[in-house]
N, C-alpha and C positions, 0 to 999 in steps of 0.2 A: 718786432715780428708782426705787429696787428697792421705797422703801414703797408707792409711786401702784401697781406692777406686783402686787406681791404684794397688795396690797387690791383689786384691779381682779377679781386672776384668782380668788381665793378668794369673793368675790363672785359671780361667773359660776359659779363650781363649784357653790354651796350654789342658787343660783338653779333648776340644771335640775334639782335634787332636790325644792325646793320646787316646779317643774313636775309633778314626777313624779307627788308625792303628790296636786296637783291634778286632773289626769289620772286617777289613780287615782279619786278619787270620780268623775269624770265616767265614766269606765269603768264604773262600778256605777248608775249611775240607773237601772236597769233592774231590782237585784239587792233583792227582798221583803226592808225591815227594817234595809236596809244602814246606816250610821252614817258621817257625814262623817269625816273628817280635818280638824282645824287644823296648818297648819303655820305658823311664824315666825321671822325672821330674829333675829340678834342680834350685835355685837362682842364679840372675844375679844381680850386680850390676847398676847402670841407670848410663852411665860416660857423664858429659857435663858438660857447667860454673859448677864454685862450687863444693862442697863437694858432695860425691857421698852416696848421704841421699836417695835414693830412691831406692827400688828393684822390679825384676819381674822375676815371675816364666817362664820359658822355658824345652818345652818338646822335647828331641831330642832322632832318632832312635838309641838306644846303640848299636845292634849288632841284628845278627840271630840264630837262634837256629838249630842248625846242627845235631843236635839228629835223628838215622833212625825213618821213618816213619814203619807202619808196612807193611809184604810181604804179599800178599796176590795171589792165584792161578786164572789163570784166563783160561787158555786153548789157549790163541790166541799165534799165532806163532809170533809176532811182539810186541808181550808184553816183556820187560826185564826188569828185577831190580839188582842194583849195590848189589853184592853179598860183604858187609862191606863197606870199605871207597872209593872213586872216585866220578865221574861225566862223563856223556855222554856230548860229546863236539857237539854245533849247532851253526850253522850263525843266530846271531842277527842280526835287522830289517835291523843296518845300515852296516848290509857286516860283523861286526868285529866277530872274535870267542867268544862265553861264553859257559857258564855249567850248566847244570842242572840234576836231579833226575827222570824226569818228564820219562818214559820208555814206554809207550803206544804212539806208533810207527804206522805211517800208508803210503799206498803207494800213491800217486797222481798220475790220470790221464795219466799226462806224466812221472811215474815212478819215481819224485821225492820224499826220503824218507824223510820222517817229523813227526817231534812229535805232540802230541794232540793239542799244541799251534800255530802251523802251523810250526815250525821255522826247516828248512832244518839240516839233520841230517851232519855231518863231519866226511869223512872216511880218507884213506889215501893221495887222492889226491882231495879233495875236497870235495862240497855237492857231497853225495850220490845217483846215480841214476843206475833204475836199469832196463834191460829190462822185457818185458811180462813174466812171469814165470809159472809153472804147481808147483813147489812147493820152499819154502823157509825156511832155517833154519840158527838161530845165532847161532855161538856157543860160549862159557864160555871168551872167548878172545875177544866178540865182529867179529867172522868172520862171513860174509855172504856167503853162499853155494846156490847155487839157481840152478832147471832144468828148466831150458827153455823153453821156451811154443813150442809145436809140437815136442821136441826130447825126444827119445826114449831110451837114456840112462839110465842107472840105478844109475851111481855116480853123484853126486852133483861135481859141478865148483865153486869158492871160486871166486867169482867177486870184493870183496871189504871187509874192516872192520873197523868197529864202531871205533871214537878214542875216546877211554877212558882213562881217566886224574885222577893225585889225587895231585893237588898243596897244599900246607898249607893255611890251615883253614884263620889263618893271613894276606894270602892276598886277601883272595875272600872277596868282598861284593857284596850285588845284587842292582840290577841297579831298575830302574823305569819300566822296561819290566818285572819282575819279575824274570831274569836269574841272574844267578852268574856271575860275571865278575872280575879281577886278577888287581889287585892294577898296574897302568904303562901301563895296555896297550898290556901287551906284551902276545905272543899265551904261552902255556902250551905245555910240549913234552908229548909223546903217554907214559903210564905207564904197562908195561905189567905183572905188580903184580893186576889191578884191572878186575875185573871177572864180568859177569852177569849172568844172570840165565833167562833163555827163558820161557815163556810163565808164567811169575809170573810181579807183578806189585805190586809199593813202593806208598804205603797211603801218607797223608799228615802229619806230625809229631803235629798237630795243638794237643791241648788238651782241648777237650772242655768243662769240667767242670772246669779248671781253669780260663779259655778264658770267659765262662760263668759271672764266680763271678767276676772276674775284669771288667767287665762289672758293674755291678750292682754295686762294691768300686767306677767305675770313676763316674759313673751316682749321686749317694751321694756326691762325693768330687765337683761335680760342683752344684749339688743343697746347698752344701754348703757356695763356694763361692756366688752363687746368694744370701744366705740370708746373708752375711755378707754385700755385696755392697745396698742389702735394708737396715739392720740398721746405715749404715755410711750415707745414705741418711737421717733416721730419726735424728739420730744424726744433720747432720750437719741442718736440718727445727728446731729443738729444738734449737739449736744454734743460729740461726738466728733472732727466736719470745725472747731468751734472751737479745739482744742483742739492739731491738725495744725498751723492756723494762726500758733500759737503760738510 
């Protein structure tokens, strides 16, 4: 009886994590660039004294879904989307370089550029910063052109440019911040085959009538297991009044 309970409940457990994760993308459909989550169940053997007679289910994050998000027009000069494959490269929380899709860009206070998560954007020689300006334009390369606030020129000055990256898919995973990060550690070089497109912004790739019904399969797959660990319980009180009998 203790295999049916311990596979029932271990089930149920891995179930509302794989909730979770679901949840989580659905939580983000809204979030420029965002990247699904896959999650997947799988049996595990229980290894200790003896024979390894007992199992339990475990849910772990297979991978991310890398599929574009949709482009959409927004008008704002600081909006960008990877025009096909790349990543806009930004200082994560702890200093280190990662990647992400996320192209709604904004300027701080003190002229630091940063994306809608806060995270400092990375040019050629570092985070990004830019003085007061009268007007701003990216162009297709990631270059920044800005006029100056009080000058009366007519050309734009090229003060810095975005670094954009296109490492293999194989070695990015994304971290717990929700950025892509490169398997080692190691920074990515500048790619100058990837392109954006000014003043459009990249959806979340989430899908949410899939996202929906896997929702409502894991919600059955753990009211499932709940009614199997109640009948092992019935079971084993019927076991027990036979047993009195006896």
């Amino acid at each position: 009886m203790d295999k049916v309970l311990y596979t029932a409940m271990s089930g149920a457990k891995q179930t509302v994590l794989a909730q979770t994760a679901n949840s989580n993308n659905l939580a983000n459909v809204s979030t420029p660039g965002f990247r699904a989550d896959y999650a997947q169940f799988r049996s595990m053997p229980v290894y200790g004294a003896g024979l390894p007679t007992r199992v339990f289910a475990m849910t772990e994050r297979s991978g991310t879904d890398f599929s574009a998000g949709s482009v959409n027009a927004t008008g704002n000069t600081l909006d960008v989307a990877i025009n096909g494959d790349g990543w806009i490269a930004v200082q994560a929380a702890d200093g280190s370089e990662a990647y992400t899709r996320a192209g709604n860009m904004r300027l701080t206070t003190e002229g630091l550029l940063v994306t809608g998560g806060g995270h400092p954007v990375i040019g050629d020689g570092g985070a990004i910063t830019l003085p007061p300006v009268n007007r701003l334009e990216i162009g297709e390369d990631g270059t920044l052109s800005v006029k100056p606030l009080g000058e009366e020129a007519n050309e734009l000055n090229v003060v810095d440019r975005i670094k954009l990256v296109n490492p293999p898919k194989g070695q990015l995973y994304k971290g717990e911040d929700g950025l892509m990060h490169v398997k080692g550690g190691e920074e990515v070089e500048f790619d100058a085959n990837v392109k954006v497109v000014s003043g459009m912004l990249e959806s979340s790739n989430v899908n949410i009538a899939s996202a929906l019904i896997n929702m409502i399969d894991l919600s059955r797959q753990f009211e499932t297991q709940i009614k199997v660990m109640r009948e092992a319980e019935q079971n084993a009180d019927a076991a027990r009044e036979l047993l009195k009998m006896a």
